[in-house]
C-alpha positions as CSV (number, residue, x, y, z in Angstrom):
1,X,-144.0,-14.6,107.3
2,X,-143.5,-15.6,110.7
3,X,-146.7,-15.0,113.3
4,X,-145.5,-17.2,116.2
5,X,-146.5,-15.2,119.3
6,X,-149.7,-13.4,117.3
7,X,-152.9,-14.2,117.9
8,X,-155.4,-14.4,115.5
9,X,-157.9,-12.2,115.4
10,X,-161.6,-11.7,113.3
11,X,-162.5,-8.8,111.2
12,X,-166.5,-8.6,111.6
13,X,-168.7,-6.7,109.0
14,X,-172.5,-6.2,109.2
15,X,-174.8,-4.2,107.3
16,X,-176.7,-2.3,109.3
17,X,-180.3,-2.6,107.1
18,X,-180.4,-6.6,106.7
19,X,-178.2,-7.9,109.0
20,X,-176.0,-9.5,106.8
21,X,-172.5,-10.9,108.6
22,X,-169.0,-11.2,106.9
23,X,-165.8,-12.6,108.9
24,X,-162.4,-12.6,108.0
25,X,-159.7,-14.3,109.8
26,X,-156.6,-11.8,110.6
27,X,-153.5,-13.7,111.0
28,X,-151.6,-10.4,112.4
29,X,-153.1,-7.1,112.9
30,X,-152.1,-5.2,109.8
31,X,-153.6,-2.4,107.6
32,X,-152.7,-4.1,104.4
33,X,-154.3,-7.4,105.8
34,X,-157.8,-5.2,106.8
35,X,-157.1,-4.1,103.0
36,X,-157.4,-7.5,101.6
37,X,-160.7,-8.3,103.9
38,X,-162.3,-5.5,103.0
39,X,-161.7,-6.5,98.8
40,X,-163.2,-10.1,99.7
41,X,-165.9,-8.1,101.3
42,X,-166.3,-6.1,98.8
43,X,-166.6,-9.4,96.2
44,X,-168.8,-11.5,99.2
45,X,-171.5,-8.8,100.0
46,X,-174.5,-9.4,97.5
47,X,-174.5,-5.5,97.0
48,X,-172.2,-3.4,96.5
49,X,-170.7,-1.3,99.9
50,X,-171.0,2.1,99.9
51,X,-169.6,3.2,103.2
52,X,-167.4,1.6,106.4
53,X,-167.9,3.0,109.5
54,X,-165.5,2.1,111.7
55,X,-164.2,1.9,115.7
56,X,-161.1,3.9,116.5
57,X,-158.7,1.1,116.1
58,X,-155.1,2.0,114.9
59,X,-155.7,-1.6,112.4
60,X,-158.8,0.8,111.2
61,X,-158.2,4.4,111.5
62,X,-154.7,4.7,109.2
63,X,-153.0,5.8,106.1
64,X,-153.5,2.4,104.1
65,X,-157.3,1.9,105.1
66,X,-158.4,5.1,105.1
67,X,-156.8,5.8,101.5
68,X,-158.1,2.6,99.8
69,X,-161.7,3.5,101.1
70,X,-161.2,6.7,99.6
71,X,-159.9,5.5,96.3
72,X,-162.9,3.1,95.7
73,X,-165.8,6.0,97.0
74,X,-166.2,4.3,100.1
75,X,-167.3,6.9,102.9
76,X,-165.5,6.4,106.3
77,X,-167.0,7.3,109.3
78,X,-166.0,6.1,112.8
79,X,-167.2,5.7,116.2
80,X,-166.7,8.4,118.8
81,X,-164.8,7.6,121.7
82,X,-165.0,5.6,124.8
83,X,-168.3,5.2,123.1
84,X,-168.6,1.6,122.5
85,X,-172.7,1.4,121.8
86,X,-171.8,3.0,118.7
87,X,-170.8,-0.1,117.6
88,X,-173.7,-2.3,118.9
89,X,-174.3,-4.2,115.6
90,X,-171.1,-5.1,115.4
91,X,-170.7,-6.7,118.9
92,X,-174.1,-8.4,118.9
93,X,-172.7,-10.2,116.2
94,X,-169.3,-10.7,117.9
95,X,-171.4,-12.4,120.8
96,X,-173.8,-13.8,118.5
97,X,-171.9,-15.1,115.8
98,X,-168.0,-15.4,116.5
99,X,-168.1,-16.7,120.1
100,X,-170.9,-18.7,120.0
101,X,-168.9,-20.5,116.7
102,X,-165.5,-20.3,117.7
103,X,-165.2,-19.7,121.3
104,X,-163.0,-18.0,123.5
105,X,-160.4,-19.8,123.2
106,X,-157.0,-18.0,121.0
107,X,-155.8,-19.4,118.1
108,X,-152.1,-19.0,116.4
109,X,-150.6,-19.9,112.8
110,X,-151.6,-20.4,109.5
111,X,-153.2,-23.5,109.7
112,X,-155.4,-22.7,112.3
113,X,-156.4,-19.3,110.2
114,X,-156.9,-21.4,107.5
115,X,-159.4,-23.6,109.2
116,X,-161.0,-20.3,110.3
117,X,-161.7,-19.1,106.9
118,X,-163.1,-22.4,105.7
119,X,-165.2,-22.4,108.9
120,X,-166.7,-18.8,108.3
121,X,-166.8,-19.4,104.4
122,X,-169.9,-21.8,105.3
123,X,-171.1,-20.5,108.4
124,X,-171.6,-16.7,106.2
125,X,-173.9,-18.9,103.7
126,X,-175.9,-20.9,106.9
127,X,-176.3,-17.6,109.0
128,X,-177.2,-15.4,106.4
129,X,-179.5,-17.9,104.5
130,X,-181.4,-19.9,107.2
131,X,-181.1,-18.3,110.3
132,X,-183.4,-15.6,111.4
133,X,-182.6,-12.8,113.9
134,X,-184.8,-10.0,115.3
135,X,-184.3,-6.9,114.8
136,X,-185.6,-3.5,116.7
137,X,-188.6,-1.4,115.3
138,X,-188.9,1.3,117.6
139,X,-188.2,2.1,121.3
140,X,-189.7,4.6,123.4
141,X,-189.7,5.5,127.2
142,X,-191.9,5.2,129.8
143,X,-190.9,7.4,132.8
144,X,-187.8,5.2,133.6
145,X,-189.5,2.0,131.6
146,X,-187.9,1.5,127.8
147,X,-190.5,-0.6,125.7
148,X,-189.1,-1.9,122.9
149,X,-190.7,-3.6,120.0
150,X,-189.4,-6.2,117.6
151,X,-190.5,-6.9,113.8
152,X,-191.0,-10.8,113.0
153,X,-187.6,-12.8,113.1
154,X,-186.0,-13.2,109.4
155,X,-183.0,-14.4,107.9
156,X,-180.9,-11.5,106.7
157,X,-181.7,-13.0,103.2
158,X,-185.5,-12.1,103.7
159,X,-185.1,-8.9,104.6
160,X,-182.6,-8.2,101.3
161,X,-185.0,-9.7,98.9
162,X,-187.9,-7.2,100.5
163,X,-185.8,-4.3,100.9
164,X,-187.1,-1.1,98.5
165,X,-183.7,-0.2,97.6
166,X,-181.8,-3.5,96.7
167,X,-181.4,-3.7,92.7
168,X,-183.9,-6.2,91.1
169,X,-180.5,-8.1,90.1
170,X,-179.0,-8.3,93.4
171,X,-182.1,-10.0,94.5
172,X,-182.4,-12.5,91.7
173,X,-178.2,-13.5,92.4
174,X,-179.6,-14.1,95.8
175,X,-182.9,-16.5,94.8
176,X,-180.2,-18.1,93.0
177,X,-177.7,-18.9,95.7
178,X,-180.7,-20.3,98.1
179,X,-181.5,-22.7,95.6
180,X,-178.0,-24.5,95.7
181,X,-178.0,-24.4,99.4
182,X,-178.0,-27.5,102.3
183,X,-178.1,-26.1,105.6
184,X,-177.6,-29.5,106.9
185,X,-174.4,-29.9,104.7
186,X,-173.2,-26.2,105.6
187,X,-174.0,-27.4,109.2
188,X,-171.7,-30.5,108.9
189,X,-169.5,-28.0,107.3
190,X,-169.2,-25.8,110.3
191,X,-168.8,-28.5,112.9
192,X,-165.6,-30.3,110.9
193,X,-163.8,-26.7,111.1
194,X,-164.8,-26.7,115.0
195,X,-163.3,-30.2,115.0
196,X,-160.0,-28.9,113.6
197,X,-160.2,-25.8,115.2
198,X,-160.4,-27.8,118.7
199,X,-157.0,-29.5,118.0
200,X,-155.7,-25.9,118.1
201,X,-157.0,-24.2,120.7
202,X,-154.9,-22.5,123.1
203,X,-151.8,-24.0,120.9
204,X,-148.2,-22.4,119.8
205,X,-148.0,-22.3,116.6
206,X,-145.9,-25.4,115.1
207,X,-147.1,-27.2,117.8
208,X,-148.8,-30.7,116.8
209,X,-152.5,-30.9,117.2
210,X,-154.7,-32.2,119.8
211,X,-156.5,-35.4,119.3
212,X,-160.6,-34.8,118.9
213,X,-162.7,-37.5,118.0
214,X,-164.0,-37.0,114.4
215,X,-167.6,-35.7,113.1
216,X,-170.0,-37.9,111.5
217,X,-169.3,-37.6,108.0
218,X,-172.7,-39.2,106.7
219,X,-174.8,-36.4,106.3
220,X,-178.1,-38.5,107.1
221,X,-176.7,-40.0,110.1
222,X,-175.5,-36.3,110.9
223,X,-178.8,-34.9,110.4
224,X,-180.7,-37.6,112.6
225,X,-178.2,-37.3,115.6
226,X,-179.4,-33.1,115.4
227,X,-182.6,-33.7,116.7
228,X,-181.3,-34.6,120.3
229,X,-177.7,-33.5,119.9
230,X,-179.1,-30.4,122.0
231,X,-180.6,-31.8,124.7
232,X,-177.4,-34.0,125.9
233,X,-175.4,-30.8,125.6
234,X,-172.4,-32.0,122.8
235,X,-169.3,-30.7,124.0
236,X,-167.7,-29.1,121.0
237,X,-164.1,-29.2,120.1
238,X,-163.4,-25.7,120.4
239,X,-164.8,-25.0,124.0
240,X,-161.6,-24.3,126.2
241,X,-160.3,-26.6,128.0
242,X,-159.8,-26.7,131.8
243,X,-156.1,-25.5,132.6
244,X,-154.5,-28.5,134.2
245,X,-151.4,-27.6,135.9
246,X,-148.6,-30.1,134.6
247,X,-145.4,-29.5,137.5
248,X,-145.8,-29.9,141.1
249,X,-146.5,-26.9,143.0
250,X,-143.4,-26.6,145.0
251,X,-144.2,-26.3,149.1
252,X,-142.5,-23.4,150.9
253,X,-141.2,-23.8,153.5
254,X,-142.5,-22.1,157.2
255,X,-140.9,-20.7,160.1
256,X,-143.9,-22.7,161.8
257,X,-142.3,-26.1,160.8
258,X,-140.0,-26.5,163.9
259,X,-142.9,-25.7,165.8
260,X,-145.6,-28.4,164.4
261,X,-144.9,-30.9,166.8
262,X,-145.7,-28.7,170.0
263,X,-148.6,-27.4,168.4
264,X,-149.9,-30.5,168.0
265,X,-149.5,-31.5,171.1
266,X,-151.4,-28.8,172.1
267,X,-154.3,-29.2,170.1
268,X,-154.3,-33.0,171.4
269,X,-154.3,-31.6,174.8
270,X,-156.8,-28.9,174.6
271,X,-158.5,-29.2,170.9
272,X,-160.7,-25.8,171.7
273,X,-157.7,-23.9,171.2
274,X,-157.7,-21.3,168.7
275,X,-155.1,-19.8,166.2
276,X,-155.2,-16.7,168.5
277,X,-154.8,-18.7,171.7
278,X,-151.9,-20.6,169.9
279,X,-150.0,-17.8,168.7
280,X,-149.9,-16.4,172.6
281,X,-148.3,-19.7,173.3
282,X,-145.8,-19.3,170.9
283,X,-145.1,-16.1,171.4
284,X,-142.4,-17.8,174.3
285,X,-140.9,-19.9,172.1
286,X,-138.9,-17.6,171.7
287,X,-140.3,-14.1,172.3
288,X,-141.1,-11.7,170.0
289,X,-140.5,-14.0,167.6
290,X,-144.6,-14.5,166.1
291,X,-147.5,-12.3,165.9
292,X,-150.8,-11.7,164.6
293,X,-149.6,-12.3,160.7
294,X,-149.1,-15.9,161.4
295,X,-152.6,-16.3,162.1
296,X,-153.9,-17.3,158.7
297,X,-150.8,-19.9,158.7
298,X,-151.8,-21.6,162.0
299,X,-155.4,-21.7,160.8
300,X,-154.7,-23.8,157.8
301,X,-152.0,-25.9,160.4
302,X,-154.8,-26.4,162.9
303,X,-157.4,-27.0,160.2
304,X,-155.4,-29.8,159.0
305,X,-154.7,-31.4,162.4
306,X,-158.7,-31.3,163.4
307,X,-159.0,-32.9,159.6
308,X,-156.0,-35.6,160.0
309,X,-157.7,-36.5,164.0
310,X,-161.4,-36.8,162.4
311,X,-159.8,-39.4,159.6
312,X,-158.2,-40.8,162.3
313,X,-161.4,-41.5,164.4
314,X,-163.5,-43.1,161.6
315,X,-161.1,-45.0,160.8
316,X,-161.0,-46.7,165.0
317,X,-164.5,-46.5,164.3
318,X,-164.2,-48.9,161.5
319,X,-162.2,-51.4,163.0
320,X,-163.8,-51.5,166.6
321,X,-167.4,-52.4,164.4
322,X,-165.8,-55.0,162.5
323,X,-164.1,-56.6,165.4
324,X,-167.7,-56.4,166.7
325,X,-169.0,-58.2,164.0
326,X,-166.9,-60.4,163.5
327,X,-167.4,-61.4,167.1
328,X,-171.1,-61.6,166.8
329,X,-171.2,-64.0,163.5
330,X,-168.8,-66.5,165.7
């Protein structure tokens, strides 16, 4: 299957009640890939899903989907349009959760979709498990104030093992997955895949990797360096990287060159000259010939000279003080 000039892309599912975040990495946007997300999801999700409700995107909103949803009693609703709040839990954990993991840089190929799944496979069990979130009690309004208030942050775990509804069995499946968890070894997890994931960044597909410097692969060493890690601000693999521009930008060239010499000269003459008073100079050399659309170019021209003179003085400067010196300590 070739996917050279396709951009990956991440299929984001929350549940609206707990919290709980699922990402899939979409080589190519396709209805039969969304197809085969939504069976992982359905396999990933500690309870079972009863309904999608989705944006308005063709990858979404088509035959294939909309008939497998259908076929397992899964009730499809959508957003309405141009009405993106409708899907607020979904971007705050876009924002929250994809970016803040895998950046904004794009990635392409297999491999790097591969590293993308292994990255979200233990960032799903670290964010769900041990990280806690707010989330909104009630809102009301003021006159034009909104006061909102918050319940206590919990992981979405917490709030599944308290929820009335969730099945007795669910939640013991759940107690048992905590028990075999390490956040600090699902944390040295997450930040190998953003180590791989940096070598790709911004990269054609079949293109060979990036060189990043390896993460610490003792997991005691790892966990001592997190206590400060934050403070010195670790630049992670998969922030982009500055666009450096590899040819020469080629210089055009001016209908102002033949004229650089006289204006010059001018400027040495009479540096208070401005680009106005300069283009009514040249306006006789020959006539008719400039006008006010130069202007911008003889301000860069004359801003260069003034620099190239100043440069020019220091440097005299320099040389009349040592002479000076040198002088003295005879």
């Amino acid at each position: 299957m070739s996917v050279s000039g396709a951009f990956i892309q991440t299929l984001t599912m929350v549940d609206i009640a707990t919290g709980w975040t699922e990402c899939f990495p979409l080589v190519v946007r396709e209805a039969a890939l969304v197809v085969e997300a939504l069976e992982r999801a359905q396999n990933l999700f500690p309870w079972p899903v009863r309904g999608l409700d989705f944006d308005n995107d063709s990858a979404f909103m088509n035959d294939t989907v909309v008939s497998w949803c259908r076929s397992h009693d899964v009730e499809v609703t959508r957003s309405r349009a141009y009405k993106k709040n409708d899907q607020a839990f979904v971007e705050q954990k876009n924002g929250a959760i994809v970016r803040r993991l895998v950046g904004y840089g794009r990635f392409e190929g297999i491999d790097a979709a591969r590293t993308l799944a292994r990255l979200f496979a233990a960032a799903r069990l670290h964010i769900n498990f041990f990280q806690p979130s707010f989330k909104l009690k009630e809102k009301h309004r003021e006159g034009a104030k909104v006061i909102k208030r918050y319940l206590p942050p919990a992981t979405p775990y917490e709030r599944a093992l308290v929820h009335p509804r969730l099945n007795e069995a669910f939640k013991r499946r759940l107690r048992e997955i905590y028990r075999t968890l390490d956040p600090v070894a699902l944390l040295a997890q997450m930040r190998d895949a953003q180590n791989e994931l940096g070598k790709r960044v911004d990269q054609r597909a079949g293109k060979p990797a990036m060189t990043v410097a390896p993460v610490q692969s003792d997991l005691a060493a790892f966990a001592r360096e997190l206590g400060d890690g934050w403070k010195q601000g670790v630049q992670r693999g998969i922030h982009r990287r500055r666009y450096v521009r590899r040819k020469p930008v080629p210089r055009r060239p001016s209908m102002l060159d033949p004229y650089i010499p006289t204006i010059e000269e001018w400027l040495a003459t009479a540096p208070h000259l401005s680009a106005v008073d300069l283009l009514s100079r040249l306006e006789a050399h020959p006539p008719g010939r400039f006008g006010g659309h130069q202007r911008r170019t003889v301000q860069r021209l004359m801003k260069n000279w003034r620099s190239k003179a100043a440069r020019q003085l220091i440097s005299s400067t320099e040389i009349t003080l040592s002479v000076q010196a040198s002088s003295l300590s005879i």
